[in-house]
Structures are given as C-alpha cells and as structure tokens.
C-alpha positions as CSV (number, residue, x, y, z in Angstrom):
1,X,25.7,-4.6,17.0
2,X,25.7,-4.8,20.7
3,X,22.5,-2.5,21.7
4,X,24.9,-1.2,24.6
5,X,26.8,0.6,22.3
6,X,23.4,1.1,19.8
7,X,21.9,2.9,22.9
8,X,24.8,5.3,22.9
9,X,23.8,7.0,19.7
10,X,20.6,8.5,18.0
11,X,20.0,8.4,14.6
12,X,18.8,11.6,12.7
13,X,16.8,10.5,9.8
14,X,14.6,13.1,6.4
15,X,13.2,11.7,3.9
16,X,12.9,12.7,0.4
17,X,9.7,10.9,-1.5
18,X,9.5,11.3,-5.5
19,X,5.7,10.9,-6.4
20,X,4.7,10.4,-9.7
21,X,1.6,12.4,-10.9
22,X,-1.2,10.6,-12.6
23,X,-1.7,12.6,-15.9
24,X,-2.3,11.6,-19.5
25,X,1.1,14.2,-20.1
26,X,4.1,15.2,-18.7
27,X,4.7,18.5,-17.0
28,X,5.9,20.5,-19.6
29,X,4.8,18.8,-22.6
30,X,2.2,16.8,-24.2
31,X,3.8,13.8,-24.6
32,X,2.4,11.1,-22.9
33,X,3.2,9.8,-19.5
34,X,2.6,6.2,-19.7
35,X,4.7,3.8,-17.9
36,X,6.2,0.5,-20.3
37,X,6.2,1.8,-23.3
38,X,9.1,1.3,-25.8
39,X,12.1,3.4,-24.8
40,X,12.5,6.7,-26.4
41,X,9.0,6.6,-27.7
42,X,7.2,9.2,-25.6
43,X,9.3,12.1,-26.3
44,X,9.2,15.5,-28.0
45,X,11.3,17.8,-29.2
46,X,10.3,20.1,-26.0
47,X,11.2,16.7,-23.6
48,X,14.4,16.9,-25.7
49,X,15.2,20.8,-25.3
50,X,15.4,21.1,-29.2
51,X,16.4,25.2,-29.6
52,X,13.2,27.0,-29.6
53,X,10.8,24.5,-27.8
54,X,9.0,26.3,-25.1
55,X,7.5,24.4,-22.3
56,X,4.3,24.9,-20.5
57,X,2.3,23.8,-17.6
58,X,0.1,20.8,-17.1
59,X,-2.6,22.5,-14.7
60,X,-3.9,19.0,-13.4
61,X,-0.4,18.3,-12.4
62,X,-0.9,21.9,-10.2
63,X,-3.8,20.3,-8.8
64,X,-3.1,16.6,-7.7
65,X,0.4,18.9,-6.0
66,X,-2.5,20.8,-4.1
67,X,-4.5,17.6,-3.3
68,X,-1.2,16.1,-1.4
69,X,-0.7,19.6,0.6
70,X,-3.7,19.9,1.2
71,X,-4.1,16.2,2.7
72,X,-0.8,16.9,4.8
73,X,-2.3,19.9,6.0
74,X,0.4,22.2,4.4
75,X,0.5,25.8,3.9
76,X,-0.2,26.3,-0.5
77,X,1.5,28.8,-1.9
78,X,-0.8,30.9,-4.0
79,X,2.0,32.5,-5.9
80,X,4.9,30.3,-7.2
81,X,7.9,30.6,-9.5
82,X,9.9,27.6,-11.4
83,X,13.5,27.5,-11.2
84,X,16.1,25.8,-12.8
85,X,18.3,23.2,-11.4
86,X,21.5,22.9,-12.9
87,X,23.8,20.0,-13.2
88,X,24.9,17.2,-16.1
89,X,23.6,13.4,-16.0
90,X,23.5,11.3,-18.9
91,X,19.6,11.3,-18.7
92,X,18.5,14.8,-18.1
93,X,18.0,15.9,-21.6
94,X,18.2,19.8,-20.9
95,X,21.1,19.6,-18.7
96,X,18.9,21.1,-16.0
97,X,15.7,20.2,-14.2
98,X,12.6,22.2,-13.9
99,X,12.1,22.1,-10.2
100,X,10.6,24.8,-7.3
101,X,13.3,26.3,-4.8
102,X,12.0,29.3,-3.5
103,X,8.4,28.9,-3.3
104,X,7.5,25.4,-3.1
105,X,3.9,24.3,-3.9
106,X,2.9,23.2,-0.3
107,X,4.9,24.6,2.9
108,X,5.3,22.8,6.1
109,X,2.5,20.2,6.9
110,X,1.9,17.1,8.8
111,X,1.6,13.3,8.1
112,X,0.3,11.6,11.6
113,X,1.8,7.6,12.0
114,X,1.8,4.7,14.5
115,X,4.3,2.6,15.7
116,X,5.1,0.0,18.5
117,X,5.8,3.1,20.9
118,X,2.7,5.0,20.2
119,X,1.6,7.7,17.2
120,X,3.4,10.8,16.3
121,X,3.2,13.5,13.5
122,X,6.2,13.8,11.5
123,X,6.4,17.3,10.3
124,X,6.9,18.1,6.8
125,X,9.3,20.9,5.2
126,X,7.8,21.4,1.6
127,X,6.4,19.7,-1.1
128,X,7.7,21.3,-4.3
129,X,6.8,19.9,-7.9
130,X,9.3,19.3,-10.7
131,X,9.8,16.9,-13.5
132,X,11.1,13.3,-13.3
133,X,14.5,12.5,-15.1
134,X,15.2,9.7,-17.8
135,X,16.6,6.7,-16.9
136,X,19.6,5.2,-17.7
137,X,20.4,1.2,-18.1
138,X,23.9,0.0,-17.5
139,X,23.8,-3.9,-18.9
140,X,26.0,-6.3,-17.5
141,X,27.0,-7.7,-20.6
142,X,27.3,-4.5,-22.5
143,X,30.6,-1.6,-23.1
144,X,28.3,1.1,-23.0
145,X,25.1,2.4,-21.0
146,X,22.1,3.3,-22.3
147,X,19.3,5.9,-21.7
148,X,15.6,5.9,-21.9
149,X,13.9,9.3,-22.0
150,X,10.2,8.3,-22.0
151,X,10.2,9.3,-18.1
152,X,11.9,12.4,-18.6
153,X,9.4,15.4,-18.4
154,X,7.2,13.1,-16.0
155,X,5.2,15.4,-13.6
156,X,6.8,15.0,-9.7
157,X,6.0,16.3,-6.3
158,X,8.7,15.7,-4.1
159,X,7.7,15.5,0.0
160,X,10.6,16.3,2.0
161,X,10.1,16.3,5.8
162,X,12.2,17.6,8.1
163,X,15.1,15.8,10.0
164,X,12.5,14.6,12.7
165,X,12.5,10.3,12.5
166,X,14.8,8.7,14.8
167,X,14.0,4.8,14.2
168,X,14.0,2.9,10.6
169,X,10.2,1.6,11.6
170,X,8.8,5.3,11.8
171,X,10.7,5.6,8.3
172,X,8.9,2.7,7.0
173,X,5.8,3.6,8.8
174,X,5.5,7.3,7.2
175,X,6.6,6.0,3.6
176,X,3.4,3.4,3.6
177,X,1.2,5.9,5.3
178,X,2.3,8.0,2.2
179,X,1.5,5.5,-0.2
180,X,-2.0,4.9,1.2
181,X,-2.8,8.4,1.0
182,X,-1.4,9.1,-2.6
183,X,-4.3,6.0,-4.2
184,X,-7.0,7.1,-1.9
185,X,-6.4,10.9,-3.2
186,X,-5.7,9.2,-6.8
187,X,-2.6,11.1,-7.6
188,X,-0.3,8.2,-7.7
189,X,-0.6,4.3,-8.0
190,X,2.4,4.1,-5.2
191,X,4.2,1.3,-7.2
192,X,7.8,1.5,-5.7
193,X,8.8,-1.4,-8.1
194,X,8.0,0.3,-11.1
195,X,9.6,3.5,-9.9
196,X,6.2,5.5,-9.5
197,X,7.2,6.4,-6.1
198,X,10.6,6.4,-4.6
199,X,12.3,7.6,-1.3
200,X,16.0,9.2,-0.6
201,X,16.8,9.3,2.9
202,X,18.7,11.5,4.6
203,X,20.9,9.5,7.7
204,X,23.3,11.1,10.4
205,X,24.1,9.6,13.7
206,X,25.1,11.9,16.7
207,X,25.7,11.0,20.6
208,X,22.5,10.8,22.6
209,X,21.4,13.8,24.0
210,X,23.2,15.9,21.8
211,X,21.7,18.5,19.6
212,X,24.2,19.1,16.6
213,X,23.7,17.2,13.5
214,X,26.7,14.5,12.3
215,X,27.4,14.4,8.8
216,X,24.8,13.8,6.5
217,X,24.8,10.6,4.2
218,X,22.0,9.9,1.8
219,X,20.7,6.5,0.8
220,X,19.2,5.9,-2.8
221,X,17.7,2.8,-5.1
222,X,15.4,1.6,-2.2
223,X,12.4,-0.3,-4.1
224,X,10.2,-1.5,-1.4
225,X,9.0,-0.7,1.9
226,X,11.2,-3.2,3.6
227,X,14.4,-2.2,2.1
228,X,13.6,1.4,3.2
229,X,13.7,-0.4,6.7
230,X,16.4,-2.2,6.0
231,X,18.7,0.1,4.4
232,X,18.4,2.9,7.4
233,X,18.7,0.3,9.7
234,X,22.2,-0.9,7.8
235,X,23.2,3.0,7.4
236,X,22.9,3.7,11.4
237,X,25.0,0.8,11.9
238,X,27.4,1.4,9.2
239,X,27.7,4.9,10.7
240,X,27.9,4.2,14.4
241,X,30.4,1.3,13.7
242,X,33.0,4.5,11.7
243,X,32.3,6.0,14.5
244,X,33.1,3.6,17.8
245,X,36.5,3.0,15.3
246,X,37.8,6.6,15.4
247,X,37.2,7.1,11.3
248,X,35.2,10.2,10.1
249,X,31.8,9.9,8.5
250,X,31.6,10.8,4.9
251,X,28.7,13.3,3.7
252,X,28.2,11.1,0.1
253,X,25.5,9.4,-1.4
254,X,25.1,6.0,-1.5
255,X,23.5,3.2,-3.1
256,X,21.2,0.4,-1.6
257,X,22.1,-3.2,-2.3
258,X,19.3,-5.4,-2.0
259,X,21.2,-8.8,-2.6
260,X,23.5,-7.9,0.5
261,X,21.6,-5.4,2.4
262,X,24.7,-3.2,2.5
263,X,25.4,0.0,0.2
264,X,28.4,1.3,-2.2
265,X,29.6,4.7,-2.4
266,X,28.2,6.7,-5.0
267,X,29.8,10.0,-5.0
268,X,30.2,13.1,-2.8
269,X,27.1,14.9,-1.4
270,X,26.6,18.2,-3.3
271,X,26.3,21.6,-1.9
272,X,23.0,23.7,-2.5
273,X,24.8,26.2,-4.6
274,X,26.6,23.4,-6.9
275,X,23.1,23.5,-8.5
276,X,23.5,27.6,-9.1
277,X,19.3,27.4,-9.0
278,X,17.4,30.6,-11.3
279,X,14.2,31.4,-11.9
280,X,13.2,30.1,-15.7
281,X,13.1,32.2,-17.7
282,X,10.6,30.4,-20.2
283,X,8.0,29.9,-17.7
284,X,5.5,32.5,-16.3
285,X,5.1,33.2,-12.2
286,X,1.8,31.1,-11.6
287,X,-1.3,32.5,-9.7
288,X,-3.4,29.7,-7.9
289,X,-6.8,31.6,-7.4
290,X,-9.0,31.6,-4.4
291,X,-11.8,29.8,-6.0
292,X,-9.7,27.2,-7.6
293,X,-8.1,26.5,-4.6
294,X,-12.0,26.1,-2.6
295,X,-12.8,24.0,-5.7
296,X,-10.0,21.7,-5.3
297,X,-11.0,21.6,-1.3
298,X,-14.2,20.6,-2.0
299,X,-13.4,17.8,-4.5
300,X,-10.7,16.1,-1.6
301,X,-11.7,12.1,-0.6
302,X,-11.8,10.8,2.4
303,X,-8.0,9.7,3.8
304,X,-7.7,6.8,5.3
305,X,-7.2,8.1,8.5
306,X,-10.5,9.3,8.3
307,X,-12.0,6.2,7.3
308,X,-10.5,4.1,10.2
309,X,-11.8,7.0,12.9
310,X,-15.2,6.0,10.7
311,X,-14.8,2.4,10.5
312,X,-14.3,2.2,14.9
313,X,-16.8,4.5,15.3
314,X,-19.4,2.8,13.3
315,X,-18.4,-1.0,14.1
316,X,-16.5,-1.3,16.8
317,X,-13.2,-2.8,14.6
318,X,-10.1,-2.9,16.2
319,X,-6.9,-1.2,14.8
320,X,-5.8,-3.9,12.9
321,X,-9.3,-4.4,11.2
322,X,-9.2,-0.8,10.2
323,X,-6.0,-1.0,9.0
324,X,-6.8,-4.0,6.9
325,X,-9.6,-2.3,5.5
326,X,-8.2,0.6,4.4
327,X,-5.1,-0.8,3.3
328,X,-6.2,0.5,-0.8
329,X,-8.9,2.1,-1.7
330,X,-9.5,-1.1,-3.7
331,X,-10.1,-2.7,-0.7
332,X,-11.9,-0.1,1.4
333,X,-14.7,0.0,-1.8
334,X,-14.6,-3.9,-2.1
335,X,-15.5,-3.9,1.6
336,X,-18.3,-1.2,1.5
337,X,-19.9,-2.9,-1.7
338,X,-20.1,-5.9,0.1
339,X,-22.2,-4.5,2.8
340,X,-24.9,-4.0,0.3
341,X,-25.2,-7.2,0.0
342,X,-24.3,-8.9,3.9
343,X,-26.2,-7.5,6.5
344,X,-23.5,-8.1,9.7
345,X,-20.4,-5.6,9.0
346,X,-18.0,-8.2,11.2
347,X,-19.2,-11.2,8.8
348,X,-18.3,-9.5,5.7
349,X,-14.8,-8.1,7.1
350,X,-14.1,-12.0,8.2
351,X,-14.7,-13.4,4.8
352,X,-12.2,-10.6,3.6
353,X,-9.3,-11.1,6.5
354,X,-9.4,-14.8,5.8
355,X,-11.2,-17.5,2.7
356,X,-10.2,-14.1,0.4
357,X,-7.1,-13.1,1.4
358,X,-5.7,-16.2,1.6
359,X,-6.9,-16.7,-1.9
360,X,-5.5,-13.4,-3.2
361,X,-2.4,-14.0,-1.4
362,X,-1.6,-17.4,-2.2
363,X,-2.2,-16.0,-6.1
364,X,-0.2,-13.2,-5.7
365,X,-3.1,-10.9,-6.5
366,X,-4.5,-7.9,-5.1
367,X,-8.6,-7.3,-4.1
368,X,-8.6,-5.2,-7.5
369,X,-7.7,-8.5,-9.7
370,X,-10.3,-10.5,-8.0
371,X,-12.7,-11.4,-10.6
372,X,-15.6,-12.2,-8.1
373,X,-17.9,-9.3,-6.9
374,X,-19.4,-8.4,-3.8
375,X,-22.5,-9.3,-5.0
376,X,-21.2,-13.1,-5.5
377,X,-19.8,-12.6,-2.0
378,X,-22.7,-11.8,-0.2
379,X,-24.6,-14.7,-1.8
380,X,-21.9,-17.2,-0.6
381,X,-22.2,-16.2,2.9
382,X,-25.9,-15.9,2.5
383,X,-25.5,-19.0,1.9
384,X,-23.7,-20.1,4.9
385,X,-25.9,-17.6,7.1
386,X,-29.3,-19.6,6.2
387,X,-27.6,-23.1,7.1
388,X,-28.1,-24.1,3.1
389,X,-24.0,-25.0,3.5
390,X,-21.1,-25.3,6.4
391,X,-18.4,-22.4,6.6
392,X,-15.5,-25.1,6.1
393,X,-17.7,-26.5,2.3
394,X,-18.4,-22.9,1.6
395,X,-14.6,-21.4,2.1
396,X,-12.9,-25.1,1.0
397,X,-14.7,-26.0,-1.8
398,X,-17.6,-23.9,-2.8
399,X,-15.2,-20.8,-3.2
400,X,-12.2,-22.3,-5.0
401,X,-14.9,-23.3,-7.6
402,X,-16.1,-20.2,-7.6
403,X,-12.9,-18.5,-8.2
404,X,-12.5,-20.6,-11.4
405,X,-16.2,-19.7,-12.3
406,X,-16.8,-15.9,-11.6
407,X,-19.9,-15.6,-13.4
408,X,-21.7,-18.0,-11.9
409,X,-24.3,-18.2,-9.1
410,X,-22.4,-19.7,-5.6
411,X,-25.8,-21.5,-5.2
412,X,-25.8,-22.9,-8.4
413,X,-22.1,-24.0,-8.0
414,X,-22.9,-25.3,-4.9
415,X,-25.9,-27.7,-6.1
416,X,-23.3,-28.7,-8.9
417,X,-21.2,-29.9,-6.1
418,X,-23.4,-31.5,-3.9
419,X,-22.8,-29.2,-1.2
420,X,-26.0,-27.8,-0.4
421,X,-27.0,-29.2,3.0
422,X,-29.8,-31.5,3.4
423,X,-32.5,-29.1,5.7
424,X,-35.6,-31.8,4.4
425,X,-36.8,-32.6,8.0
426,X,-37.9,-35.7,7.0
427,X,-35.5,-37.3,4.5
428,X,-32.9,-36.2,7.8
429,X,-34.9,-38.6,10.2
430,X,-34.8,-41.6,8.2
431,X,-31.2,-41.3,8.2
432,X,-31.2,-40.7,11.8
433,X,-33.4,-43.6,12.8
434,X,-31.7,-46.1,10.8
435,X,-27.9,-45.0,12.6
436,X,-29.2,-45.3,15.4
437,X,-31.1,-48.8,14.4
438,X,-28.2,-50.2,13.4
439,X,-26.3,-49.0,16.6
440,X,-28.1,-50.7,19.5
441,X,-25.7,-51.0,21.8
442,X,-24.1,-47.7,21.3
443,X,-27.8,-46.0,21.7
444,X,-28.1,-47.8,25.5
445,X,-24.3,-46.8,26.6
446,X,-25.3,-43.3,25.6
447,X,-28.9,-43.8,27.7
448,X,-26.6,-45.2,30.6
449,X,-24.5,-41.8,30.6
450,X,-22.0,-42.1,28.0
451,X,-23.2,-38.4,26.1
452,X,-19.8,-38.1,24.2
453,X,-21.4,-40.5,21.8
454,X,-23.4,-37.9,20.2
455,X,-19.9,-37.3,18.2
456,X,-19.8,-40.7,17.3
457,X,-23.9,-40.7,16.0
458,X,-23.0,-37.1,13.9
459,X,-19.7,-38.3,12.3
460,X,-21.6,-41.5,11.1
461,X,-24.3,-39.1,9.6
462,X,-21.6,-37.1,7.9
463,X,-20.4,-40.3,6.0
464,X,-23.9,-40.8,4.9
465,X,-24.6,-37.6,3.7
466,X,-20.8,-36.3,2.9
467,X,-21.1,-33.9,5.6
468,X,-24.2,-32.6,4.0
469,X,-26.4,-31.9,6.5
470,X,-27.9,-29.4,8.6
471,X,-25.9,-30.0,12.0
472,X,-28.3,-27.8,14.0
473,X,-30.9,-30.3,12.8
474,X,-29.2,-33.1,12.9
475,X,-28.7,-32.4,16.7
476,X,-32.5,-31.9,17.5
477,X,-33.4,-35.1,15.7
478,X,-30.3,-37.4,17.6
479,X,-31.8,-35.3,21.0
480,X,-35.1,-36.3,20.0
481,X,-35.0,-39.8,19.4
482,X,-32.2,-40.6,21.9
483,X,-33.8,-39.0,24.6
C-alpha cells in the first residue's frame, strides 16, 4: 500500500490475551490440567455439567491471577463474583462459561514496552479469570468434526488492555513482553503453539486526527508472535483499502491464515448482551483477605524489567545484552549460575550470545535443553582464560565435543583432543630455533626490515604443533631469538 495513503489513516488496535494457569487442576474441578494427553481423558462429570455437579474454586488459580495484577500494577479486587456467560459452541460442555463481568480480578494496570520510536506504557482495562473451552478438530478428510474436552475447565486469566496501540510492532512488542513476564512470575509456560497463551485483537481504522472509533473487527487463530504482527498489519490494510474503495467495514470476527497471511470471515461480532451475563448461582461471592493478599506480595519475583535496570546498573550491558539475558528465566538463571564459576560478567555473557547460542539455535533447542552446566562452562573458558587452549579450538572443537559428552571434564576432552596448548617453555624453543634454522634467508630479510615475516615464522609453528601453542609465547621466543 502506498504509505501516502497509509499516512492518511490511524489504526486503533486492544488486545485480548488468554493465559493459561499453571495448576495441577482445572478451575472448577479436580481433574487434571495437563496438556497432550488423550482426548476426552481429563474430564469429570463436573467439566461435563452432569445434573447435580457443583463446581468450586481452585485457590492457586486466585493466586497466580493476583501475581499477573499485581506485576501489571493493577488495582485487585478484594471482593469478586463469577458470572455466567451464555452462548452455544460445540465445545463448551455447559453451554455457558464461567467467566468475571462485573468485578474482574485485577482493574486497570500497566505493561511498560520499547519500540523503534521510543518506550511507552500501554494501559490495561482488566484482567478477569474464567475457564478455557474444549477444542474442536475439523479433519480435512473427515464428514464430521470432533471435540476434545480435556481443555475445557482449564483455569484462564484474560488481559484485555484498552484500545491504546496504534502500530502492529507495539502489538507484537506488548504480547512478548507478556510472555516474558508470565515464566518469570511462573504462571504460564507462554507456549503460543500449543495454545497455552493466545491473543484476540481488536482492529479499527479511522482518519488521522480524528477521535471516533471505526468499526471494530477482531482477529483470532494467531499462533506466534510474528503472525500477531503480521495479521494486524494485513487487517489495517485490508481495512483502509474497504475504505479508500467507498465499501463499509464490517464489525465480524475473522480468522488468521498463516499459509496466505490474509484472513476469512468468521461470523458477525456479538453484542455484550447476546451473552445475557448473571451472577452464578453455584458459586459463592469470594473474599481475598488483607493478609493473603501481603503474603502473595511478598512471594512476587523479580520481572524482567527489573532485572535489566539490575543487569545495566551492575555491568554496564547495553539494551540488547539485557534483553538477551532476560529473554526466559531459563536463561537469566543459566547466566547468573555461570558467574559462579567465571569471574568477568562480559566473558560469560559472550560465551552465551555467541559458541552457545549458535549451538542451541542451530539445534533448535532452548538454554533449558542444554545438557551442559555452568559449571562445565566456566571450566571451558577457564580454560581459554589461562592460555591452556585458543578461543577458535575451544568454541570449534573443544565444545562440539563437549556437547556430545556432557558429563565430562572440558579439560579432559581437551587433552583427548590434542588441544591443550603447548605452554612448556622449553619444548616451545626447540621448535622455534629449528624454524628459524631451517629458514636462513627468511631470518636476515626479516633482520633487514621485512617484520611482516613474523606471520610467516608463527603459521610455520602452527603446522608443527597443529596450532597448539601458546601464541603469547610463541611471540616472545620469535622476538627473542630474531632480535
């Protein structure tokens, strides 16, 4: 799209994110919350509404909701109510959800992000908790869908902000700020593949400097960061292009297409009161005391936000060190471990930014599946530090190894190898003299002035040795002799 016509318009984008709670059960019932399991196999005759069944609350559900208001700085409602949330799909076993509408868990709040333009705090407009729906299958190759309830039940928070992000990058930005700060607080493992946390969002376009909202279209089925990004970015378009052409917006939901990068209609947007919301009847008004709520204060991590105003303060890193290192907790705790071990905090973090992550990358792994410890990595570049072996044997070849043997001793491997540099003073300079011996003429152009020669002296060394040698010593014996 021309950006002439892009400039004319700005985009009014909410998000919706479903978190996933990480308890042994769902919300209402004890069945388990496990994700992978067999379909239909962790269900209950309360999961299934069976006439009778009463459901009750999961209070550590109640407090990982707290935890994520209380990390966005919201407002926790010490007196709450659920309500029901009526409508009819295939995989919603009561034929209404147990949600909050009137007095949402957390009230108003704050996430801060950074972009190319600079940082900003997206303001939040509740977090309410509810329980996750089943999930229905629709085979290609089959006449009829199916539905798995084993999700159904599933303890949710759902963040919505307010209608505050203009661009698709502050979307994507706030969604993996989001994710970081759900593992560090340990309420969710933020796996948008797996469904564990998902984001709806809410997209209207309107003529630039105007103040009134355009129709409201909402985008589902977005399974990664980047098609977060590149769905709103599609939906703005899709919108402004309607628009430019005379045709009225539709306020519908729509699904994501990853394959194309377009969306389909879904069906039309529904209206607050198509839901008819009530409180539930089956479920008692719930009282969040003041010393529970100082307890759960008190037991609240360090975000990561926190840990890269640490991290500068402490070392000097830049932003994108800090934001490498506190990527996962995984990784922040991999890096910290490390230090135990390696006395210079930039060493440690280079080893991690490149040999590792190159590693873990080119494996498709995460720091979490690396089998080798800190420990082992602080005896590597120990290793390296006290001139025993070159960075290029010890990130090349000593490390591979390594990999492949994680309970093993890098020296040891190294020694196995032949890669431990030769530091023997004296088995160096009988090397040294006979080069140079065998060399005459090279040894008087380099006494007449020709110095770049040195190279030449070194790299015939390296043959001898297969590179391994002390070069700092190898220097101060060639000075020595040719000089």
């Amino acid at each position: 799209m021309d950006q002439e016509i892009r400039d004319k318009y700005q985009a009014v984008i909410g998000l919706e994110v479903h978190i996933q709670l990480l308890t042994r059960s769902k919300l209402f019932a004890g069945d388990s919350n496990r994700f992978g399991d067999e379909p239909n196999t962790n269900v209950s005759i309360i999961t299934l509404a069976h006439p009778g069944t009463l459901p009750k609350l999961n209070k550590r559900a109640l407090e990982l909701a707290i935890k994520m208001g209380l990390a966005c700085h919201s407002t926790i409602s010490q007196h709450m109510i659920f309500d029901r949330k009526n409508y009819f799909y295939p995989d919603l076993p009561k034929g209404y959800q147990l949600t909050q509408d009137s007095t949402p868990i957390c009230v108003g709040g704050k996430i801060g992000i950074a972009t190319h333009i600079g940082e900003r705090e997206i303001e939040l407009n509740r977090i309410h908790l509810e329980e996750d729906a089943g999930k229905s299958f629709h085979p290609h190759d089959a006449s009829e869908s199916l539905v798995d309830f084993n999700r159904a039940g599933t303890p949710l928070i759902e963040l919505v902000t307010e209608p505050t992000l203009h661009q698709p990058e502050e979307a994507y930005q706030l969604l993996a700020e989001i994710r970081k700060m759900v593992r560090f607080l340990e309420i969710c493992d933020g796996n948008m593949e797996q469904g564990s946390l998902r984001c709806d969002a809410n997209v209207s376009v309107r003529p630039a400097g105007s103040m009134e909202l355009g129709p409201k279209v909402e985008i589902k089925n977005m399974n990664s960061l980047r098609n977060v990004r590149r769905a709103i970015s599609q939906e703005i378009e899709r919108q402004i292009s309607l628009v430019e052409s005379g045709h009225a917006i539709a306020s519908e939901t729509r699904s994501f297409q990853e394959k194309t990068g377009g969306s389909v209609a879904m069906r039309t947007k529904e209206e607050l009161n198509d839901y008819r919301y009530f409180p539930d009847p089956d479920l008692s008004p719930v009282e969040i005391s003041d010393h529970w709520l100082q307890q759960i204060k008190e037991s609240m991590p360090k975000l990561p936000h926190q840990l890269k105003t640490e991290l500068q303060k402490d070392f000097g890193f830049s932003a994108d060190d800090v934001e490498f290192l506190t990527e996962s907790p995984e990784m922040y705790e991999y890096y910290t471990q490390t230090l135990e071990f390696v006395k210079d905090p930039v060493t440690a973090l280079n080893w991690l930014k490149g040999p590792i992550r190159s590693y873990t990358k080119d494996a498709n792994l995460t720091i979490a599946d690396l089998l080798l410890s800190p420990m082992q990595v602080g005896e590597l570049i120990a290793l390296v530090e006290e001139g025993a072996i070159s960075f290029s044997q010890a990130a090349q070849k000593l490390l591979p190894e390594l990999l492949q043997q994680p309970h093993s001793k890098p020296r040891d491997i190294a020694a196995s190898l032949g890669l431990l540099q030769i530091r023997d003073e004296n088995i160096l300079e009988e090397t040294v003299v006979e080069i140079l011996k065998a060399f005459p003429d090279k040894v008087e152009s380099f006494k007449n002035g020709k110095k770049g020669l040195l190279g030449f002296f070194m790299g015939q060394l390296m043959q001898r040795t297969d590179g391994n040698v002390d070069p700092k010593l190898a220097n101060e014996l060639f000075s020595k002799y040719l000089n």
